[in-house]
N, C-alpha and C positions, 0 to 999 in steps of 0.2 A: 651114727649121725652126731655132729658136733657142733655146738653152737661157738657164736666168736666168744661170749666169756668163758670158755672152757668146759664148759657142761657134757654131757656125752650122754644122748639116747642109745638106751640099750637095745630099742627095735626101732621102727617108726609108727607103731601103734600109739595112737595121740586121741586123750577123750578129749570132746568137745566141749565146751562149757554147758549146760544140762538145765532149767531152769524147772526146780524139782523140789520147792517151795518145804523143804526138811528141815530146816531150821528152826529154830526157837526165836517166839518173837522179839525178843532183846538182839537178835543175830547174833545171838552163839550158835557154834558147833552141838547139832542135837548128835544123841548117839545113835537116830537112826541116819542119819547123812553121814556120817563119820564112817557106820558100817558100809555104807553103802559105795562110798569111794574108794574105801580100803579093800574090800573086794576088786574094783576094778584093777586099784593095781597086783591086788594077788593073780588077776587074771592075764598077765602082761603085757597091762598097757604100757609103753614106756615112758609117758608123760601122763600124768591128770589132772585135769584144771576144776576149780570149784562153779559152781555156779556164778552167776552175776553177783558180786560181794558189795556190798554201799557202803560207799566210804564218807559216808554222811548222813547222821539220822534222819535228816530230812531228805536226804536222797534215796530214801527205798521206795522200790516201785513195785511189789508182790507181797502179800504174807509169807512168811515161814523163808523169807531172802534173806542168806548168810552175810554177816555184816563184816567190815573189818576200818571201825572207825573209832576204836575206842578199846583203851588194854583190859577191858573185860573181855575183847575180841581174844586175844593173846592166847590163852590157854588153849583153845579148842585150834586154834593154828598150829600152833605148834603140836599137839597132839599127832593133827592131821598130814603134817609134815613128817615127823617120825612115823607115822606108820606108815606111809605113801613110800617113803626110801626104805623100809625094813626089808622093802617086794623090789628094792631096785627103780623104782619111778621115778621120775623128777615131778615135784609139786609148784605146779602153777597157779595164782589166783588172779581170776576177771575181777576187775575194779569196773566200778559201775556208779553212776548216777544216776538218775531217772530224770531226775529236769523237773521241766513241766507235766510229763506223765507221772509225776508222785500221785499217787491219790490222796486227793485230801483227807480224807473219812481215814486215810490209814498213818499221815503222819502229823493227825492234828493241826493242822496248817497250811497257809495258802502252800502250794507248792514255789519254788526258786530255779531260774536261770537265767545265764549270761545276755540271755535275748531279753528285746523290747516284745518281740513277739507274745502275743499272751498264747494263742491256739494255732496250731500247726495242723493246714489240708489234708496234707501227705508228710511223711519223715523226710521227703527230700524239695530242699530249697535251697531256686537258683537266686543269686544274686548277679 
């Protein structure tokens, strides 16, 4: 299977993004999440995506959520990148914010988003 930039899956086994809270609270790459994806691609998947990654400290929405907002991020990316291709997989990462569902208790601060909205019924709204 081949995507338009040129990429080329080697099966079509694809992990789903996993919300598997293995990270380190800084949102580096812990070495048990690290083991734990690189297995998947030993296992061949031919794509594996990371969990929900916050690409902004105030955007994390879990404990132990891999971050990727800051080149302290960098190392454990790239780690995870070479080992994800060593098995053949192409390495995917979910970008993620949290919004309004930040907790506060966990990122020291009111939570941020693009809305007026302060509290949301349901995750879907009509306009």
């Amino acid at each position: 299977m081949a995507f338009k930039c040129g990429k080329q899956l080697k099966n079509r086994f694809m992990l789903a993004p996993l919300t598997n809270r293995q990270s380190n609270e800084d949102g580096t790459l812990s070495d048990e999440e690290y083991n734990w994806l690189e297995k998947r691609a030993a296992g061949q998947f031919g794509l594996v995506m990371t969990c929900a990654s916050h690409v902004q400290e105030v955007g994390k929405g879990f404990p132990g959520q891999l971050g990727i907002f800051s080149d302290l991020h960098k190392p454990g990316h790239e780690r995870l990148v070479h080992g994800l291709k060593a098995h053949g997989a192409l390495a995917v990462v979910q970008l993620h914010h949290a919004g309004m569902r930040s907790p506060k208790e966990l990122i020291n601060e009111a939570p941020v988003c693009p809305s007026t909205i302060e509290k949301y019924e349901s995750s879907v709204i009509i306009l």
